[in-house]
C-alpha positions, 0 to 999 in steps of 0.5 A, a space after each residue: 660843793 664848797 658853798 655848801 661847805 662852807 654855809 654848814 660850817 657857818 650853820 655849826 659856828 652860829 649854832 656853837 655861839 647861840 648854845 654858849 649864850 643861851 648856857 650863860 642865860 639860864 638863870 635870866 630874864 633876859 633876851 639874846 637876839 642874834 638876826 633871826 635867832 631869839 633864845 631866852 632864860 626860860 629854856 630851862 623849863 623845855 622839855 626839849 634838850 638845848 641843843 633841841 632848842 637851838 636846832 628848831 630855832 635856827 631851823 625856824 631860819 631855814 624855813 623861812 629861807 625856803 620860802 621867802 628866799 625865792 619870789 615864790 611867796 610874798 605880800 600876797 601870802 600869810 604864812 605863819 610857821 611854827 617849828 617844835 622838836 623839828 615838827 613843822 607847821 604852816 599855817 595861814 593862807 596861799 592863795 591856791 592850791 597850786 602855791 599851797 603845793 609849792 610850800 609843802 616842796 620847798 619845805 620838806 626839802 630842808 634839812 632838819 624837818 622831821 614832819 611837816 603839817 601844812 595847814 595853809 588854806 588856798 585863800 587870800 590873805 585874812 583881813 587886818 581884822 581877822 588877823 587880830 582877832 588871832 592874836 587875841 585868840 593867842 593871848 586868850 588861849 595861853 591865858 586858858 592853859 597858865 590857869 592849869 593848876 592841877 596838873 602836877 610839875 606842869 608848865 605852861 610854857 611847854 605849851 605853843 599856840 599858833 592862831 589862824 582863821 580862828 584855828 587855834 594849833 597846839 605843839 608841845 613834848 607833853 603827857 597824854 594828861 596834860 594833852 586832855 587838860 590843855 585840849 579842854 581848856 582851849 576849846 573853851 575859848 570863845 571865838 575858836 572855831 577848831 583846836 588843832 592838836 600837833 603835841 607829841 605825847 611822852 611818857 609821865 615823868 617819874 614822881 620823886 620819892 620823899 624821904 620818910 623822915 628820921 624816927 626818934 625814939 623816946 
């Protein structure tokens, strides 16, 4: 009962640190690592709130705890995760059914998962070839989507892509619009075998009204 005091109270410590720095980063370029833990200046432009932000982050740790924390998993398995507004994606390879299982268990016991899409295959780890072939996929599809210029006060960077086996996973808060967009232009990429799509959609924001200017009178 007190270790779990007491790793919820280090949880909320951590938590007050990285909000602080990431409020005094805003404006910035710059990059602020904390172990595990990345925030970055373009937090601003999420859809997500801060705190939002902080969580998925610091639930990206957790995860990996579940995981890796126990000789459950290891060298033998790939396994990507991917984590927005508490949706939770596993994607890569576990070898069988039975370690595919186990991860869905581990997983959905940690707090803060909101849903859990567990895409790993029962396979052996890809080879070294293929694996870079998903990154390259990565980098074509975010190429794909910051070429969407169309889309009124979109941003790419609302966008994540998660590649495995030629799979390529979309998450993201985004319009049923900008959900059509991005769908079209990443399955145009060469090389993807199937495009993956875990957004949750949201209403379009509201248009700002211009101000009619002042009238003169001759």
């Amino acid at each position: 009962m007190m270790t779990h005091f007491f790793c919820r109270l280090r949880h909320l410590a951590h938590r007050s640190l990285i909000v602080a720095i990431l409020l005094s980063t805003l404006n910035a370029c710059a990059v602020v690592a904390l172990g595990a833990i990345v925030v970055t200046g373009s937090a601003v432009h999420d859809r997500r709130s801060i705190d939002t932000v902080v969580d998925d982050q610091l639930l990206n740790v957790a995860v990996r705890d579940a995981l890796y924390g126990t000789d459950a998993f290891g060298n033998e398995s790939r396994i990507k995760i991917s984590i927005y507004n508490g949706w939770v994606l596993l994607a890569g390879e576990a070898v069988s059914q039975e370690k595919v299982d186990e991860a869905t268990a581990l997983v959905s016991n940690v707090e803060g998962v909101q849903k859990l899409f567990n895409e790993l295959a029962p396979v052996e780890p890809v080879s070294f070839r293929q694996g870079s072939r998903d990154r390259v996929l990565t980098v074509q599809a975010k190429a794909a989507v910051s070429n969407i210029k169309d889309l009124p006060q979109f941003d790419a960077s609302r966008v994540k892509i998660t590649t495995a086996r030629q799979m390529i996973y979309l998450q993201g808060l985004v319009t049923e619009e900008e959900s059509a967009k991005v769908v079209e232009r990443v399955r145009a990429v060469r090389g993807a075998e199937q495009v993956v799509v875990l957004f949750e959609l949201i209403d379009p924001p509201k248009a700002i009204p211009s101000e009619d200017p002042p009238t003169t009178r001759n």
